[in-house]
N, C-alpha and C positions, 0 to 999 in steps of 0.2 A: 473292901473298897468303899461298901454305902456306914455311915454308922447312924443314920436313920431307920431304927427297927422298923419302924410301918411300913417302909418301904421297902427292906427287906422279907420282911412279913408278906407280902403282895408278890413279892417276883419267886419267891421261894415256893407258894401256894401255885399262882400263874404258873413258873414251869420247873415241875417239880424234877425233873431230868437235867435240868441245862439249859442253853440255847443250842444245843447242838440238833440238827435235821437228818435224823440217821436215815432217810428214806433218801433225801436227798444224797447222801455222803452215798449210800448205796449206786443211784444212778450214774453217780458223776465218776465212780470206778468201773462200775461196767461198763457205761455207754462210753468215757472217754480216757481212763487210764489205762485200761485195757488195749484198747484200740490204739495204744501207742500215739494219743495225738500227743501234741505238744502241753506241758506242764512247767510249772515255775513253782518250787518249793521257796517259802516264806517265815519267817516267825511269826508269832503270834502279834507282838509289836508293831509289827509293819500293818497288819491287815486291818486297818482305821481309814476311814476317808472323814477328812473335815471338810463343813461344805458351810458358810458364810450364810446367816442369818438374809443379809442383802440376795446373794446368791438365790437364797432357796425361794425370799420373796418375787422372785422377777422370772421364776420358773412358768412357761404356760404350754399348756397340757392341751391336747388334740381335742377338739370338741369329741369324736366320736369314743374316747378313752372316756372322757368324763360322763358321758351319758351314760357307758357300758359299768363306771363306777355307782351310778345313781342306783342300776339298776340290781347290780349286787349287794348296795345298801339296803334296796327296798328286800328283797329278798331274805336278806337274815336280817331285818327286825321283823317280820312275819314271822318266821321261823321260831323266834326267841319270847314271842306271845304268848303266855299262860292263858289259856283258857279256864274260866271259873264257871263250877257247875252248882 
């Protein structure tokens, strides 16, 4: 799909499995395919949402989401801090 190596390079490194969330695919079979809820098989094709540049800019987000986002940024770049001894 990409024929930009660098960026192949990057996402191959980044996720060397896939994009697939096997923990996730895990839950979403036992908490709900199991359970007989309601499901809707797809192709791969179809499962794309496009969403408009304009769209995305005009999007506004709950002040208390974005505080709760502040707070999980501050959080991992602490985290991601090498300390030098």
């Amino acid at each position: 799909v990409f024929n930009d190596k660098t960026l192949l390079l990057h996402i191959t490194k980044k996720f060397p499995s896939g994009f697939r969330d096997y923990k996730l695919e895990d839950k979403t079979i036992k908490f709900w395919i199991e359970k007989n809820l309601p499901t809707t098989k797809i192709t791969l094709d179809t499962n794309i949402t496009k969403l408009s540049t304009d769209l995305i800019s005009k999007i506004q987000f709950n002040p208390d989401l974005k505080s709760k986002i502040k707070i999980f940024e501050l959080k991992g770049s602490k985290l991601r801090k090498k300390r030098l001894y």
